[in-house]
C-alpha positions in Angstrom: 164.6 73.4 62.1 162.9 74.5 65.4 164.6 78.5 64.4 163.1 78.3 61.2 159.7 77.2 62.3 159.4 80.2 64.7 160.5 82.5 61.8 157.8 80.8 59.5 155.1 80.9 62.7 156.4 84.7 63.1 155.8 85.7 59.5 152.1 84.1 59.3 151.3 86.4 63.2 152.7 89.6 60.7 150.2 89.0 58.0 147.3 87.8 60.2 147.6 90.7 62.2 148.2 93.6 59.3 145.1 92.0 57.5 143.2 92.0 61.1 144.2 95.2 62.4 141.0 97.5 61.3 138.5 95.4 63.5 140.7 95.3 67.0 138.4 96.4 69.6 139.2 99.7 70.3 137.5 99.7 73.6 135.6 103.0 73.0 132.0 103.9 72.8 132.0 107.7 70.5 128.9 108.9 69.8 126.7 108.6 66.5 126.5 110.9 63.7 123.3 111.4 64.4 123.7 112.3 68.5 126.5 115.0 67.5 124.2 116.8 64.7 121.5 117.1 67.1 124.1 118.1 69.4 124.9 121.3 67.4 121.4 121.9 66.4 120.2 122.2 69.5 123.4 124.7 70.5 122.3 126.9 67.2 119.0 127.2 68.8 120.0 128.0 71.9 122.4 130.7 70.7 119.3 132.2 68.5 117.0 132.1 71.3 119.8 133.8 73.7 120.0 136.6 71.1 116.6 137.0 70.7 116.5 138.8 73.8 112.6 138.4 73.8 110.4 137.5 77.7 110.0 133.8 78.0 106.2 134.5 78.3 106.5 135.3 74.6 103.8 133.0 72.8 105.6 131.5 69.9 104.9 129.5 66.9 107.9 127.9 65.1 107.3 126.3 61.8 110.3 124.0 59.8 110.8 124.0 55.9 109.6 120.7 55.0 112.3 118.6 53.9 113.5 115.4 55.6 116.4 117.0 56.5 113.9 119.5 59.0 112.0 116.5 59.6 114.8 114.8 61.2 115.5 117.7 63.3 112.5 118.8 64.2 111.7 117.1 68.1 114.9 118.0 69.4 114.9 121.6 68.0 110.9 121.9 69.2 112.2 120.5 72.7 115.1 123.3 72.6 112.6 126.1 71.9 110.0 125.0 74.6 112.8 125.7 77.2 113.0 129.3 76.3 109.3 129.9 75.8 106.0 129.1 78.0 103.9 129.5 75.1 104.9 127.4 72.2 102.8 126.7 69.3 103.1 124.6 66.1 100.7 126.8 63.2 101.2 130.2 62.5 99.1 133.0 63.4 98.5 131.5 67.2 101.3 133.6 68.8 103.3 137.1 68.9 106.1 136.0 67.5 106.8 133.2 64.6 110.0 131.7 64.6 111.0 130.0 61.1 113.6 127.2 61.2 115.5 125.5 57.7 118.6 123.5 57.9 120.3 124.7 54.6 123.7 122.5 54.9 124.6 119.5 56.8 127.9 117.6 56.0 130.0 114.7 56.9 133.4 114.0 56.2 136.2 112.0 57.0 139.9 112.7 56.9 142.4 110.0 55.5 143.3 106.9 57.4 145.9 107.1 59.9 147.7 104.5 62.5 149.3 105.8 65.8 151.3 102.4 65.5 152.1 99.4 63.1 149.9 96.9 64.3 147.3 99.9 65.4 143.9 100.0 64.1 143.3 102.4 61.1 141.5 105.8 62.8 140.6 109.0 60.8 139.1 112.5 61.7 135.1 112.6 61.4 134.1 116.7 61.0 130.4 117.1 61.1 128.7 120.4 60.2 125.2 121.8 60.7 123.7 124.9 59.8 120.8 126.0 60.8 118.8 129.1 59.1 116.6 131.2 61.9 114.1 133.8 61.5 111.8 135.8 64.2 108.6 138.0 62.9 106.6 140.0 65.1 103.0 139.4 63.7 101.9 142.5 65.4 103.3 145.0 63.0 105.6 142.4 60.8 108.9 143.6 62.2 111.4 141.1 61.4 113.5 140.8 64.7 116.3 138.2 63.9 117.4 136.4 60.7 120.5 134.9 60.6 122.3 131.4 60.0 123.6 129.5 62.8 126.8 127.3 61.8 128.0 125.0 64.7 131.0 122.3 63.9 132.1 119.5 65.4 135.8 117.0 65.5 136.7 114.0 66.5 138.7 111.2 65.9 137.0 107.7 64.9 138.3 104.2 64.0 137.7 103.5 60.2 135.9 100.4 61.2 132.9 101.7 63.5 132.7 104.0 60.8 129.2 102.3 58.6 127.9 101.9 62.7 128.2 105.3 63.5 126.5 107.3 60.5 123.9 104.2 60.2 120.9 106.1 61.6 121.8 109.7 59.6 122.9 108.3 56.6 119.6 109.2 55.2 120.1 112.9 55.4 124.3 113.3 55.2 127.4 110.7 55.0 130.4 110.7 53.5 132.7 107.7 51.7 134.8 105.5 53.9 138.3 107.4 54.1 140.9 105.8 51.9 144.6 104.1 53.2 147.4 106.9 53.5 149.7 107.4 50.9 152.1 105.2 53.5 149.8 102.5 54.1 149.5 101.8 50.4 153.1 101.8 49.8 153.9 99.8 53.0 151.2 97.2 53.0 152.2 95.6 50.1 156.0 95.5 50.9 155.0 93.8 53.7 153.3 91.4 52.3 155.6 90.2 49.3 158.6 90.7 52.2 156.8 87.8 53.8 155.7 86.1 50.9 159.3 85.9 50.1 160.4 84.6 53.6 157.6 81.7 53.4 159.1 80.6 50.3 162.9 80.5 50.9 161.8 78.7 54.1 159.6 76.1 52.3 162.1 75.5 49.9 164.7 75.3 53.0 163.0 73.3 55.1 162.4 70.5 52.1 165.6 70.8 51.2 
């Protein structure tokens, strides 16, 4: 009796902890959507600026499409530009140079869901891309000195249950679905849980009997 009550106590931990797995701590703090796009936006601009190859004494005006996607970007891309340039302005037609900033493309994805074990939380790979679309102008004679796109990309891996946390504040402007079970999970998952089913029963029955 005492065998089969630790094989009945053994079956319930199985299916408690399959059922629990996704929200185990995983004892990691990744960053937020939102803290890797402006992450790559602000390395776009830096690369642009680097290439402009133009005296940091340069006054400057840099104006952004106006979209909420260029809203959302807009402080930290403005903060990025002010390190290169003494002279920043805001309106065009105050400076020697306007700078014209869109973000064209800006995606989120997630790969399907993975375990490194069998009692392992559910992880996936999160690939965030930003593109930024930069242009220069010379307002004294209206050369056009840059215009180019800027693509910067970025990988990681992420448990499927900090996922809704982590694209909360950028959801506005790009997210993607919740990744789906592997092909494995779904064909395991249930075996495991009709394989214990099974076991409760015989032992019910076996137990009464």
């Amino acid at each position: 009796m005492s065998a089969q009550s630790n094989l009945f106590s053994a079956v319930f931990v199985v299916l408690f902890v399959w059922g629990t797995s996704d929200v185990v701590w995983s004892g990691e703090n990744p960053r937020s959507n939102a803290e890797i796009m402006v992450e790559l936006s602000r390395e776009a601009a830096e690369e642009f600026c680097a290439d402009l190859k133009i005296p940091d004494t340069s006054s400057v005006a840099v104006t952004f499409e106006n979209g909420e996607v260029e809203r959302f970007f807009n402080r930290p891309l403005l903060e990025t530009f002010r390190r290169h340039f003494v002279s920043l302005y805001a309106r065009i037609g105050s400076s020697n140079i306007d700078i014209a900033v869109a973000v064209p493309e800006i995606t989120v994805s997630y790969g399907a869901a993975f375990s490194d074990g069998f009692f392992s939380s559910r992880k996936s790979q999160r690939v965030i891309d930003v593109s930024l679309r930069l242009s220069a102008t010379r307002n004294s004679d209206g050369k056009i000195l840059s215009a180019e796109t800027k693509r910067r990309s970025f990988s990681d891996t992420v448990y499927v249950h900090e996922i809704s946390d982590l694209q909360e504040s950028s959801k506005h402007i790009a997210a993607a679905p919740m990744p789906d079970r592997s092909a494995l999970e779904r064909f395991i998952g249930p075996l495991i849980i009709a394989g214990a089913a099974g076991i409760a029963v015989y032992l019910f029955f076996t137990i009464r009997s």
